[in-house]
MARKE-343496 format. One record per residue (C-alpha): residue number from 1; x, y, z. Coordinates in steps of 0.05 Angstrom, whole numbers, plus 5000, padded with zeros to 4 digits. Layout:
N
{pos=NUM	u=X	v=Y	w=Z};
...
***
This chain:
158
{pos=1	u=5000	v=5000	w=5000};
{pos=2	u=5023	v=5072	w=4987};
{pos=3	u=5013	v=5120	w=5038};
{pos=4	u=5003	v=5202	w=5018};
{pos=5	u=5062	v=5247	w=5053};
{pos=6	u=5052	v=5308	w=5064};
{pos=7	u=5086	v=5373	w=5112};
{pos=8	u=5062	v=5365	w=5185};
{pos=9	u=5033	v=5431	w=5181};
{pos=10	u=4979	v=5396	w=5129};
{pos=11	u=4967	v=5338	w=5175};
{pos=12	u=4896	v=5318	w=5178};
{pos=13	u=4864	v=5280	w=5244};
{pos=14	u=4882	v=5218	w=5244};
{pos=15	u=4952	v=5222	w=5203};
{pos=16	u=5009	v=5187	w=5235};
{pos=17	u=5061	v=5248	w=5259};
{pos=18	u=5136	v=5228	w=5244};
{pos=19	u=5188	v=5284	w=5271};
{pos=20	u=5257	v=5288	w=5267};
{pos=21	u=5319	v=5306	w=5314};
{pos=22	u=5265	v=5311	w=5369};
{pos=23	u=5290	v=5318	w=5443};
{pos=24	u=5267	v=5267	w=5484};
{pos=25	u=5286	v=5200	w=5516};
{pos=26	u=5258	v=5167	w=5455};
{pos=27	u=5309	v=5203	w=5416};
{pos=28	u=5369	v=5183	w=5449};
{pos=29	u=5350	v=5111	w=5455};
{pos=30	u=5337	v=5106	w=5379};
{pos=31	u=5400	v=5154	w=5373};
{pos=32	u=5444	v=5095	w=5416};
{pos=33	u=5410	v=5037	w=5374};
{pos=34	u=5421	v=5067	w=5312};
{pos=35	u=5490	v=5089	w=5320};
{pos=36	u=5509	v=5024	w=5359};
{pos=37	u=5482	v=4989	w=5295};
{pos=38	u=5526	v=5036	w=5251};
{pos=39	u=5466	v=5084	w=5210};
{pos=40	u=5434	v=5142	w=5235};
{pos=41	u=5356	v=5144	w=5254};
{pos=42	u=5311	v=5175	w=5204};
{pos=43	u=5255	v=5198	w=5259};
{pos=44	u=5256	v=5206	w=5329};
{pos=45	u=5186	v=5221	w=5360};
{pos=46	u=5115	v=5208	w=5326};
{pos=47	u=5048	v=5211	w=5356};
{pos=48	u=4978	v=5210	w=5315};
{pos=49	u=4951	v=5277	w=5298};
{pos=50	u=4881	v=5297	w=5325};
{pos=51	u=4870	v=5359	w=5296};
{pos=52	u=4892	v=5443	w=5322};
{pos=53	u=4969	v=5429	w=5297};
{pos=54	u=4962	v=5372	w=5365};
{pos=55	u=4988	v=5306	w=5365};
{pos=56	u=4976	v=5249	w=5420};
{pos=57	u=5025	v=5228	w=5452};
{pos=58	u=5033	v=5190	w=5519};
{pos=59	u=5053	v=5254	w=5553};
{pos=60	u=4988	v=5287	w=5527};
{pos=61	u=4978	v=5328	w=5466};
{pos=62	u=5031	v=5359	w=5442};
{pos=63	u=5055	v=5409	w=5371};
{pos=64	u=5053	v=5364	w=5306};
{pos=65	u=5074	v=5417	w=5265};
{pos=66	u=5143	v=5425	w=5272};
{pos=67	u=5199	v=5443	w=5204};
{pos=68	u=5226	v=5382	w=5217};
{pos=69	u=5160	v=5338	w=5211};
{pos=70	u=5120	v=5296	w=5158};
{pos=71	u=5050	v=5270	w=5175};
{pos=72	u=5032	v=5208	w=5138};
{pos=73	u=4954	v=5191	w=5117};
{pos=74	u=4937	v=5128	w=5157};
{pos=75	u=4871	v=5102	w=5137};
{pos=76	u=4845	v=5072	w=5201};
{pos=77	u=4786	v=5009	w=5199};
{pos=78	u=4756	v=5058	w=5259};
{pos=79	u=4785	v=5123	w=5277};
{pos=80	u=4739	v=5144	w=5327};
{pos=81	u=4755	v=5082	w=5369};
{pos=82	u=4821	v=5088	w=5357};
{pos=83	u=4824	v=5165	w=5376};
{pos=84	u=4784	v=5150	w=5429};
{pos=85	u=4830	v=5103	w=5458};
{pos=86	u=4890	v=5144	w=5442};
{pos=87	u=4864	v=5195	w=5486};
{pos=88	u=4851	v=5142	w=5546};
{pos=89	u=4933	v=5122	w=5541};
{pos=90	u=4955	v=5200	w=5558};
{pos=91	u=4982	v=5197	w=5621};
{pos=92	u=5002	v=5133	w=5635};
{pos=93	u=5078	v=5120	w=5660};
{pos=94	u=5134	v=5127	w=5601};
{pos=95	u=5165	v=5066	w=5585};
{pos=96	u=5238	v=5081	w=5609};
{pos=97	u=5257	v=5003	w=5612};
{pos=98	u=5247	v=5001	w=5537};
{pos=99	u=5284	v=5068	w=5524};
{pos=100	u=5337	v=5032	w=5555};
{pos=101	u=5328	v=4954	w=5525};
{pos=102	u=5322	v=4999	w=5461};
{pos=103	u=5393	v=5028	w=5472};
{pos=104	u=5426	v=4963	w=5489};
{pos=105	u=5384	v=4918	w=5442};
{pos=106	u=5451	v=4917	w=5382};
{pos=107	u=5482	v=4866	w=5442};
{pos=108	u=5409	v=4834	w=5463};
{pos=109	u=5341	v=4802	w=5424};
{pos=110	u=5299	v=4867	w=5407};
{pos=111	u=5232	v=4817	w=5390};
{pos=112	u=5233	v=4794	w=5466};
{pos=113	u=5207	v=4846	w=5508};
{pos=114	u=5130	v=4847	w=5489};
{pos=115	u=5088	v=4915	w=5498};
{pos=116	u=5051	v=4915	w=5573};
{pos=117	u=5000	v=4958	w=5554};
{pos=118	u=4999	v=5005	w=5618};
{pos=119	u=5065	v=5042	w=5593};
{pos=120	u=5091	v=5075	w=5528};
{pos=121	u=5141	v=5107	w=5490};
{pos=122	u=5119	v=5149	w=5427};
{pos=123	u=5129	v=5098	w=5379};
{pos=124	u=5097	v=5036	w=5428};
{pos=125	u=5035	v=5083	w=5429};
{pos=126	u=5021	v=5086	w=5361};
{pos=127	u=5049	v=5023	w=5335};
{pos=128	u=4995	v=4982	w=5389};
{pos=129	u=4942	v=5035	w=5366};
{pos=130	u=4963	v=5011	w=5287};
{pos=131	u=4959	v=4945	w=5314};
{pos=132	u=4890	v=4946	w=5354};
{pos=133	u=4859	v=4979	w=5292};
{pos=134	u=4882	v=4926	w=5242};
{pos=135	u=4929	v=4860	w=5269};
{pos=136	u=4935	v=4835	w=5206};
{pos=137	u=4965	v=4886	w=5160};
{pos=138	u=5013	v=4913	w=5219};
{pos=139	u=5079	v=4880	w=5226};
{pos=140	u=5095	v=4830	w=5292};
{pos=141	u=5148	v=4866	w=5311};
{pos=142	u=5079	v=4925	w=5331};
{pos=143	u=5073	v=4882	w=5391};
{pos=144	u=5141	v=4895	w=5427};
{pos=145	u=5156	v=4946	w=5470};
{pos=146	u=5215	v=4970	w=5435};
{pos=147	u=5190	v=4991	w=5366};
{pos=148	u=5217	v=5056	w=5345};
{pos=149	u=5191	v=5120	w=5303};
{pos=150	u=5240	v=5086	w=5242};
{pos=151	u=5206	v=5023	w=5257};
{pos=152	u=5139	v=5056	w=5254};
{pos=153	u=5166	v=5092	w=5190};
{pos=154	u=5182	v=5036	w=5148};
{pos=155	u=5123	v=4998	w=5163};
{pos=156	u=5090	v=5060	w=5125};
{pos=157	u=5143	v=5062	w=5065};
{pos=158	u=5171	v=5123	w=5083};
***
């Protein structure tokens, strides 16, 4: 499937929210895994945009419209359920412990550490919102806690 990329500043409710050289935990996890691994990450935050230049994310809503963003048209089975649910997942605890097993994953399994579902990083969020709208067309890899914004990226082509 090919997916429509466009400027995050014409992001449309619903579009998946890819930014780069963000500054976050998230960031320098993917920053340690990529560079452990020898390339250097593409994107380092995302969160699914619901409209008023906001994204969700698990630390709440937050600017989508960032220079240094692309927004991706995601055609969701049920976006109100999934926007609904998004909005129930602000707040809970960051995932630090998959920051970290993200870090050190070059030396350990990264498919072994499966998502919990009460904690997050950017990427966990929407990759298990991806996966709760449609199992079958998301990749297994959607079900581990240590997915990444790239990871979330390629799944979409970009």
């Amino acid at each position: 499937m090919t997916y429509v990329i466009v400027p995050a500043n014409q992001a449309q409710p619903g579009d998946i929210v890819l930014q780069h050289d963000a500054v976050d935990l998230m960031s320098l996890a993917t920053w340690i895994d990529s560079t452990l691994r020898g390339k250097k990450p593409r994107f380092t935050h995302c969160g699914v945009f619901v409209g008023a230049g906001q994204m969700v994310t698990v630390a709440g809503k937050q600017d989508a419209g960032a220079a240094n963003s692309i927004a991706v048209r995601y055609p969701w089975a049920d976006y109100t359920t999934t926007h609904d649910w998004l909005v129930q997942q602000m707040g809970k605890p960051y995932d630090g412990w998959a920051l970290l097993w993200c870090a050190i994953s070059i030396l350990l399994p990264k498919d072994s550490y499966p998502q919990d579902f009460n904690r997050y990083t950017c990427s966990s969020l929407v990759a298990s919102a991806m996966y709760k709208d449609n199992p079958i067309k998301c990749p297994q890899r959607f079900t581990q806690r240590t997915v990444s914004p790239d990871d979330i990226a390629l799944a979409l082509g970009v």
